[in-house]
N, C-alpha and C positions, 0 to 999 in steps of 0.2 A: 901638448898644446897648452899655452898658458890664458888662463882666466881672461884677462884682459887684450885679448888681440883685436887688435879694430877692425881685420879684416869681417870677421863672428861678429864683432856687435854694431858696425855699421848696418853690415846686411839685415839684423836682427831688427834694429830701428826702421830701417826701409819698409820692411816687411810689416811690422806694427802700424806705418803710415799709410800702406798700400792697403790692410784689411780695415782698418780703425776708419778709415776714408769711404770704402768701398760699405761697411755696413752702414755707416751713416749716411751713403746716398739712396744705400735698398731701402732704410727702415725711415726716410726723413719724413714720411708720414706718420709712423705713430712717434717719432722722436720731437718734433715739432712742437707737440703740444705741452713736453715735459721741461724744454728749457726757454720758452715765449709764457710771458705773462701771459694772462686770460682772454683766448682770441678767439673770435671768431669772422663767418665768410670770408671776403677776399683777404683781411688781414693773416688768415692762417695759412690760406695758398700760399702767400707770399713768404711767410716763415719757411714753410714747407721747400718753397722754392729754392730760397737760400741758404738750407740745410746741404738739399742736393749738390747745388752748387760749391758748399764749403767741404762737403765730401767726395766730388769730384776732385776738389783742387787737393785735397787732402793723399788721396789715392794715386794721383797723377806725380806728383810729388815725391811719395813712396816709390813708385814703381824707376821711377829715376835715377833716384839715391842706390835702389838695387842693380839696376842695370851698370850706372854708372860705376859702382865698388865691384864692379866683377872686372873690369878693364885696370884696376889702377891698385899697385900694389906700396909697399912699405909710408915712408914719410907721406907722399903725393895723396894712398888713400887718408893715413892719418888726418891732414890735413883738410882734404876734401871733407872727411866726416865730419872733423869738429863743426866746420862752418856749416853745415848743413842739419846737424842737430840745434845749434844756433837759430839760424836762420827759421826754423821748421818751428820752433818751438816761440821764438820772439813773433813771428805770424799770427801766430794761434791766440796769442796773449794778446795782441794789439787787434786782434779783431775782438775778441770775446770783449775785449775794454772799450772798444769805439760799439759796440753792440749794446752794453751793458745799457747805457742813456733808451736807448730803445726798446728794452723791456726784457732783453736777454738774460738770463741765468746761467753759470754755469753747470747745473747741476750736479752738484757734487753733494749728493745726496744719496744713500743706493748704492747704485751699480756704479754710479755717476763718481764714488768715490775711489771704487776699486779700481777703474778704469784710469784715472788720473793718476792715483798711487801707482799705477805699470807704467805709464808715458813718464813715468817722471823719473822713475827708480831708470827705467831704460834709456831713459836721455843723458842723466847723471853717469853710469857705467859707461856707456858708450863717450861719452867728453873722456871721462877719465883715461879710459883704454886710448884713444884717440889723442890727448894732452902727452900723454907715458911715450908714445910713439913717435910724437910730432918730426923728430930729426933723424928716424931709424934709414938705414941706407938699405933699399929695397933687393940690393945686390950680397951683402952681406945678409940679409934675411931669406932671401930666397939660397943661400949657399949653405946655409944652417937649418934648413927644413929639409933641404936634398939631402944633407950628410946624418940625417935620423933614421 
């Protein structure tokens, strides 16, 4: 099996969207307070609220991208996954920056850094493997994993 198969690192980015999403919706209360300026009563529910929310869509997202690369082999996944690390990652960025005006932090601070260094290094491999792939004929790949 070689390093870069997109089939492995789509699923792998999926999968990082689906947990990355899904603790950010458990923990959007004590997360809340570490990337919102200094808030309190109703301004913090609301933080709060829109954590959930951005980890809901975060997880919903993921679970897609997984589901979806289990159906779709050679070039079609390659392609499916660039645009969807794309897409997932250009999201994230245009809200944390339309957020920012509003008191948002990204926190990349901490945990805040090491967690960004994974999303990134893992979006980065997965384009690659996914770029490498883009024109692979699914039928010639699947004919060369059977004859191993």
């Amino acid at each position: 099996m070689k390093f870069l198969n997109p089939a492995i690192w789509v699923r792998v980015f999926g999968a990082l969207a689906l947990v990355s999403g899904s603790v950010n919706a458990l923990a959007a209360e004590s997360i809340a307070p570490d990337f919102w300026d200094a808030m309190d009563g109703n301004a913090i529910d609301i933080a709060q609220g829109l954590e959930i929310a951005w980890g809901v869509h975060l997880a919903v997202w993921g679970a897609s991208i997984l589901v979806i690369s289990l159906l779709m082999r050679g070039s079609a996944l390659a392609r499916f996954g660039a645009i969807s690390v794309l897409a997932v990652n250009l999201a994230q960025m245009v809200s944390a920056g339309a957020l920012s005006n509003l008191g948002y932090q990204a926190g990349f601070d901490g945990p805040g850094a090491l967690i960004a260094v994974a999303v990134i290094s893992v979006s980065l491999i997965t384009l690659v493997a996914c770029f490498r792939n883009w024109n692979v004929d699914a039928k010639a790949e699947s004919a060369r994993v059977s004859a191993m």
